[in-house]
Structure formats: structure tokens, C-alpha cells
C-alpha positions as a LaTeX table, in Angstrom:
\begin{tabular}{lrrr}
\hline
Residue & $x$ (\AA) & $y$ (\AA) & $z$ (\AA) \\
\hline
Unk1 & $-20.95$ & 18.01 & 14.42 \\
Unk2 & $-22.74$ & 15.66 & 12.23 \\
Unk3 & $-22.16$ & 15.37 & 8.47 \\
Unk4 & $-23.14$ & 12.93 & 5.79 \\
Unk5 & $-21.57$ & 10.38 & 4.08 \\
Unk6 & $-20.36$ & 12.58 & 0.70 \\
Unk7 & $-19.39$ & 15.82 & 3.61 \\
Unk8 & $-17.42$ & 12.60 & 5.63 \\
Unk9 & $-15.73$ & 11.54 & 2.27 \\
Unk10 & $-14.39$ & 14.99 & 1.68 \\
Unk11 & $-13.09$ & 15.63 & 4.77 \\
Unk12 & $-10.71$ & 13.05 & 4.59 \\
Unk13 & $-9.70$ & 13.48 & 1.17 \\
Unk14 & $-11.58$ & 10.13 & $-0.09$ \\
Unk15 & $-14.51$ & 9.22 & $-2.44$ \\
Unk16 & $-18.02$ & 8.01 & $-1.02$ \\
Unk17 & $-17.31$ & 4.34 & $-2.08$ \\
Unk18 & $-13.81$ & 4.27 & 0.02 \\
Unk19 & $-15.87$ & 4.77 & 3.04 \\
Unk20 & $-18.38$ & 2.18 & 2.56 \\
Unk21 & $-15.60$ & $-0.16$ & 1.64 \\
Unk22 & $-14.14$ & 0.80 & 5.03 \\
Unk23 & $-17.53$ & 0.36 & 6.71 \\
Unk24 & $-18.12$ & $-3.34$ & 4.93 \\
Unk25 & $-14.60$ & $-4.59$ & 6.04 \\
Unk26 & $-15.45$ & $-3.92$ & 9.54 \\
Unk27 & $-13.14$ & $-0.48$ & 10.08 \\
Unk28 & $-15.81$ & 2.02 & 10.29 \\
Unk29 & $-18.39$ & 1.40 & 13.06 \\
Unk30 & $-21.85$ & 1.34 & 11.93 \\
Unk31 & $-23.03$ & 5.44 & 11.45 \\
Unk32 & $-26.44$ & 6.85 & 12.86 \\
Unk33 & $-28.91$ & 7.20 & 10.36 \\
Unk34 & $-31.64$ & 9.99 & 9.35 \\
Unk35 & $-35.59$ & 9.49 & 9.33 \\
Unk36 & $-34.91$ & 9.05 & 5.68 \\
Unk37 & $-31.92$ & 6.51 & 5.69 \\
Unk38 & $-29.10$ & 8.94 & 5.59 \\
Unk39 & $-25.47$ & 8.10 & 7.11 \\
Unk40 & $-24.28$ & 10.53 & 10.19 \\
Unk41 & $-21.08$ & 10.49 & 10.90 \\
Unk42 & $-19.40$ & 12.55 & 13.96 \\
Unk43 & $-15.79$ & 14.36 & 14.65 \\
Unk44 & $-14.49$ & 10.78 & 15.67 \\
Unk45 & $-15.45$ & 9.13 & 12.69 \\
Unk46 & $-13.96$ & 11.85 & 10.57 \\
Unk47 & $-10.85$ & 11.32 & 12.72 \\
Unk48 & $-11.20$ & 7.62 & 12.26 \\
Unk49 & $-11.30$ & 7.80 & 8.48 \\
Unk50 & $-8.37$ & 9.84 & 8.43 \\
Unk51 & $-6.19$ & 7.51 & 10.54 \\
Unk52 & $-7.21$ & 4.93 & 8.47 \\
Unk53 & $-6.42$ & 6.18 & 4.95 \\
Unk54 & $-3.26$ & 7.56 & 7.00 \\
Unk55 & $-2.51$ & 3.67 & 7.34 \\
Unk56 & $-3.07$ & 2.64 & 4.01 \\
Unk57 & $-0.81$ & 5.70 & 2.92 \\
Unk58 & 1.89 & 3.34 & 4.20 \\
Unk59 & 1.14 & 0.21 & 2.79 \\
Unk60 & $-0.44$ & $-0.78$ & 6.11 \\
Unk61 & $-2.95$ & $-3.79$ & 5.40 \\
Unk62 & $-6.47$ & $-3.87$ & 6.17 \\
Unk63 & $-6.28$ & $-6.58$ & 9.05 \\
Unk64 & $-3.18$ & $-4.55$ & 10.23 \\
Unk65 & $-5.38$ & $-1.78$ & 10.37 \\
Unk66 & $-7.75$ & $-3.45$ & 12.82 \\
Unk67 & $-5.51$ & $-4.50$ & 15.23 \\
Unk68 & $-4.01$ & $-0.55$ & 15.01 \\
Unk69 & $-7.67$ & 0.82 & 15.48 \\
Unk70 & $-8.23$ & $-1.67$ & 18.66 \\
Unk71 & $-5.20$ & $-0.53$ & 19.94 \\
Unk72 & $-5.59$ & 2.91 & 19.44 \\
Unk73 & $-9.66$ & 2.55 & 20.76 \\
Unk74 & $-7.44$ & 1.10 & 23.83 \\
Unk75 & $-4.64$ & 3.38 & 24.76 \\
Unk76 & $-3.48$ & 1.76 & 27.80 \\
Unk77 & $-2.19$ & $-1.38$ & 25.89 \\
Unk78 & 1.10 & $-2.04$ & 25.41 \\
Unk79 & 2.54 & $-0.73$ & 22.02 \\
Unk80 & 4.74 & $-3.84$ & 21.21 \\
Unk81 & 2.43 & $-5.00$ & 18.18 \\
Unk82 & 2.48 & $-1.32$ & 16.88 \\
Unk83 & 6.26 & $-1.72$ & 16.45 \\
Unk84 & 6.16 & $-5.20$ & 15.09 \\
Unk85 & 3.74 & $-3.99$ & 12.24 \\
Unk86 & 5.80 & $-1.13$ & 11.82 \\
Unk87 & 8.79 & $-3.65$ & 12.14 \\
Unk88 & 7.62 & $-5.73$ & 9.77 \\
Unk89 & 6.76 & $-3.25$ & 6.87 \\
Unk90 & 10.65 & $-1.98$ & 7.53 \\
Unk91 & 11.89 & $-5.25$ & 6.77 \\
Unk92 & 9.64 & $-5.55$ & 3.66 \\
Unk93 & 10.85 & $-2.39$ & 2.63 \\
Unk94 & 14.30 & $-3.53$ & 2.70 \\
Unk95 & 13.97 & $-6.42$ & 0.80 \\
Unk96 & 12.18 & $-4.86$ & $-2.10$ \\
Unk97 & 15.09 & $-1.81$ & $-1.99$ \\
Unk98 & 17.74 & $-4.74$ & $-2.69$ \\
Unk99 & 15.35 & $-6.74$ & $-5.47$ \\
Unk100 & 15.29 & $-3.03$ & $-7.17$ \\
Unk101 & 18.63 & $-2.45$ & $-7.18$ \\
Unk102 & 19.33 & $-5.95$ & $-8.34$ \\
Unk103 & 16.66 & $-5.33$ & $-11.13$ \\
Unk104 & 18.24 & $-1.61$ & $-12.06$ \\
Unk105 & 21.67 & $-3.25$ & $-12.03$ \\
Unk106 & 20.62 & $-5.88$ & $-14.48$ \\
Unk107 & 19.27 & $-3.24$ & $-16.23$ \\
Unk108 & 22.20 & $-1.10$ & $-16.57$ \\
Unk109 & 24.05 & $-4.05$ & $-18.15$ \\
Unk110 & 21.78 & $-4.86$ & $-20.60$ \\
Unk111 & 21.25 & $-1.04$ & $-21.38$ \\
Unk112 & 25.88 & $-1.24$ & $-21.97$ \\
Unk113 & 25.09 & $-4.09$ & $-24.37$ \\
Unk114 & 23.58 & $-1.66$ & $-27.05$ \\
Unk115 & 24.64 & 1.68 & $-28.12$ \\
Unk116 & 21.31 & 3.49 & $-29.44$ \\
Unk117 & 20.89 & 3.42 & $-33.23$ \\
Unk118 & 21.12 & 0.32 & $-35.11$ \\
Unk119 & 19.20 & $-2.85$ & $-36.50$ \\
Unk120 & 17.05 & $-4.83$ & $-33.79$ \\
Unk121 & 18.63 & $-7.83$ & $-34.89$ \\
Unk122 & 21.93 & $-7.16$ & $-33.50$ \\
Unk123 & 20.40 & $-5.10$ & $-30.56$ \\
Unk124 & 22.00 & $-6.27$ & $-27.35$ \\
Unk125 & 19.45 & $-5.66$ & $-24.93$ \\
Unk126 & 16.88 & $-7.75$ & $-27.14$ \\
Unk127 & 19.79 & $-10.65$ & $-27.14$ \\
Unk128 & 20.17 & $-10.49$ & $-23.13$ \\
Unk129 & 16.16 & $-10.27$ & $-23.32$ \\
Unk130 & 16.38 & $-13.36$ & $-25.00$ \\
Unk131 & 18.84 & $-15.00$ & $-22.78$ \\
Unk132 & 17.26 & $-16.28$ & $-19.88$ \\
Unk133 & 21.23 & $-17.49$ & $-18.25$ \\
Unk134 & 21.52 & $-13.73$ & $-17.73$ \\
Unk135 & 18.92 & $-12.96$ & $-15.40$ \\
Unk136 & 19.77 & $-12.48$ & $-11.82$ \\
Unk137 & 16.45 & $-13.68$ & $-10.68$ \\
Unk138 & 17.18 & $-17.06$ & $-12.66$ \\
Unk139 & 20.71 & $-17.07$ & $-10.81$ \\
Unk140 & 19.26 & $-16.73$ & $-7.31$ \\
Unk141 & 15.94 & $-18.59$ & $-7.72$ \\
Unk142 & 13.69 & $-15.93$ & $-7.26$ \\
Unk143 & 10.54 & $-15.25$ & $-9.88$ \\
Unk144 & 10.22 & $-11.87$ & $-11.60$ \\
\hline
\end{tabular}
């Protein structure tokens, strides 16, 4: 099987320019070409390029993505630093879960300081708005 770069592209669901990008950074190995310049691209690669985009699917990082490809181009390794990365992007996950909640809760109370209807000069929410003492992010130190 060998297909071009545009065939390549929508085999695994992507646009022409996604693969190149993939190619530049070093994820893509470098494709045969035809007499007149053409990219050909195999069943691996297509398999390749799906993995990848697979990856980025969950937030996996481009460097990430490297180490995942050497490891999976190496089978016998030990899958310790697949874990970690997975690991890892758990533990992100989790942290941004409680900053959302923390951002919906101080959302919910400024949404209970003003009934809808009314002048924008006594609206509540604009008054916590304005009110910097009321954010939680203030309160623990973090940015917004």
C-alpha cells in the first residue's frame, strides 16, 4: 500500500498541513518520494499518524509523544515511563477538576448576589466583579 500525502491525511482524519507539522517536529519519519517529488507513505505510517493524533486526543505533548513512539518502535522496554506520562496527565487532570469547581463555586455565589432584572448599578455580580477581596484565586494566591 502506498498513498500520498492528501490519501495519508484522510485516513487518519487530519488535514495535509497536520502531517507536515508532524513530519517537521521530528514524529513522522522522512516518506519515500515519487520521480516527481511526491510523498509515499505506507500502512505503518498511516498507523503512525493515527497513534499520534490518538496522543494529542489526550492532551499528550509533542515531546511526550516521542518518547511514546520510541517506546512503542521498541516493545521490549519497560513500560514505567508510559505510566508516568499517563501518571502525570492524571494528576494534571485533577488539579484543574478542583480549580473548576473552585471557579463554578465562586460563580454560583456571585450568580445568588443578583436576582435577574434590575439596574446594573445595583447588580451584584458586577459589585463582586468589582471586588477583587472576593476572589478565591486572590485568597489562595493563585492567578486567574
Amino acid at each position: 500500500m502506498s498513498v500520498k500525502i492528501g490519501e495519508l491525511a484522510e485516513l487518519a482524519g487530519c488535514q495535509v498541513v497536520t502531517v507536515r507539522y508532524y513530519e517537521k517536529a521530528g514524529l513522522m519519519g522522512k516518506p519515500a518520494r515519487t520521480e516527481k517529488g511526491y510523498r509515499l507513505y505506507q500502512a505503518d505510517d498511516v498507523e503512525r499518524l493515527k497513534f499520534i493524533r490518538h496522543c494529542r486526543a489526550h492532551s499528550i505533548s509533542l515531546e511526550e509523544i516521542k518518547t511514546l513512539l520510541e517506546l512503542r518502535d521498541s516493545p521490549e522496554h519497560d513500560c514505567s515511563v508510559v505510566s508516568d506520562i499517563v501518571d502525570s496527565h492524571i494528576a494534571e487532570l485533577d488539579q484543574q477538576i478542583k480549580s473548576l469547581k473552585g471557579l463554578k463555586a465562586q460563580l454560583l455565589r456571585l450568580r445568588k448576589k443578583c436576582p435577574r432584572g434590575g439596574a446594573v448599578a445595583s447588580c451584584g455580580i458586577m459589585k463582586g466583579l468589582n471586588d477583587n477581596s472576593l476572589c478565591v484565586c486572590q485568597a489562595e494566591g493563585e492567578g486567574p
